[in-house]
Structure formats: structure tokens, C-alpha cells
N, C-alpha and C positions, 0 to 999 in steps of 0.2 A: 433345215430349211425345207416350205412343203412346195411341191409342184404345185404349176395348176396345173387344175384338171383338161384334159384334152376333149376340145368343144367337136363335133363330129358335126359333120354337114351333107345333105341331100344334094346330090350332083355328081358329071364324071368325077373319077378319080385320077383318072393320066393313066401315062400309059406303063403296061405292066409289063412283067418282065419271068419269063418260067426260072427257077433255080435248081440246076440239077441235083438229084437226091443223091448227097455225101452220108447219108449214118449208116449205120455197119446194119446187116439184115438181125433180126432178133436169133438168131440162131446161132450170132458170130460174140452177141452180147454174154447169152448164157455158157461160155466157154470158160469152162475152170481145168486149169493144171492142178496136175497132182502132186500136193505138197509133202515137207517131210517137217517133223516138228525140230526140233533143235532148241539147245538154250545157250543164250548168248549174253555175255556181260556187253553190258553198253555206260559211259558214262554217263553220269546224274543228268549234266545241264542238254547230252545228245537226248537222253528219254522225255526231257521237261520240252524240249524243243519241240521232237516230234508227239508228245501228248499235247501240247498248247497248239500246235495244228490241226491235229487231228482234232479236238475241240469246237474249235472258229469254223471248221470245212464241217463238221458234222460229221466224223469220217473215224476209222477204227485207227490207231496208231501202230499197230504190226502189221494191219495192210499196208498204210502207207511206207512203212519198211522198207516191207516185203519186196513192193514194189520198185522202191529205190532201186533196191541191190539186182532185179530181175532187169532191171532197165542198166544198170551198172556195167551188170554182166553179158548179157546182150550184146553192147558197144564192145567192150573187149573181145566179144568170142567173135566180131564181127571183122575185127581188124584182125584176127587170127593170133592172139597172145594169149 
């Protein structure tokens, strides 16, 4: 289905509103951990899974992993187990 196109008009706009700056400073973006390689058996349909995401998102699928298991672990080591 197409949009229509948004018609723009000469005049106030109301009234505005400032939105405090939430994104991380570029310095906090370029932040890489230091990894180690390892090799891991994963099953067929877990790798079709996360390659079919990583796909659709435009995105590497052992980062997306990666990521999982750092975010996995995180939670655990944070509850102290």
C-alpha cells in the first residue's frame, strides 16, 4: 500500500518541545571487548535461525551470538550465579 505524500505548509508550527540527548557519546559507540575465538557446535535449525536474522536485520550472525550469550551472561553474573 503507497503513502501519501506529506503536503508541507507555510506557517507556525506549534509548539515545540527540546528532547533530552539519550545516545551514548561516539567514544562509548567505538567500545570493543576483547574477544577469544572458540568453536562451538550449534544445531542445524539454532544456525538457520540465527543466519535468517542476521539476514532480514543486515547484521553478522556470530555477532548476533555473540551477543546473546554476553547479554546471557551479564544477567547471570549479575544475580551472582
Amino acid at each position: 500500500m503507497r503513502q501519501q505524500p506529506i503536503k508541507y505548509q507555510d506557517g507556525p508550527i506549534g509548539e515545540i518541545a527540546l528532547v533530552p540527548d539519550f545516545l551514548p557519546a561516539p567514544e562509548n559507540l567505538a567500545f570493543k571487548e576483547k574477544t577469544v575465538k572458540v568453536t562451538l557446535s550449534l544445531s542445524k535449525s539454532t544456525l538457520d535461525f540465527f543466519k535468517g536474522k542476521a539476514a532480514h536485520h543486515q547484521a553478522k550472525y556470530q555477532r548476533m551470538i555473540r551477543i546473546l550469550l554476553d547479554k546471557y551472561a551479564a544477567h547471570y553474573a549479575e544475580l551472582g550465579h
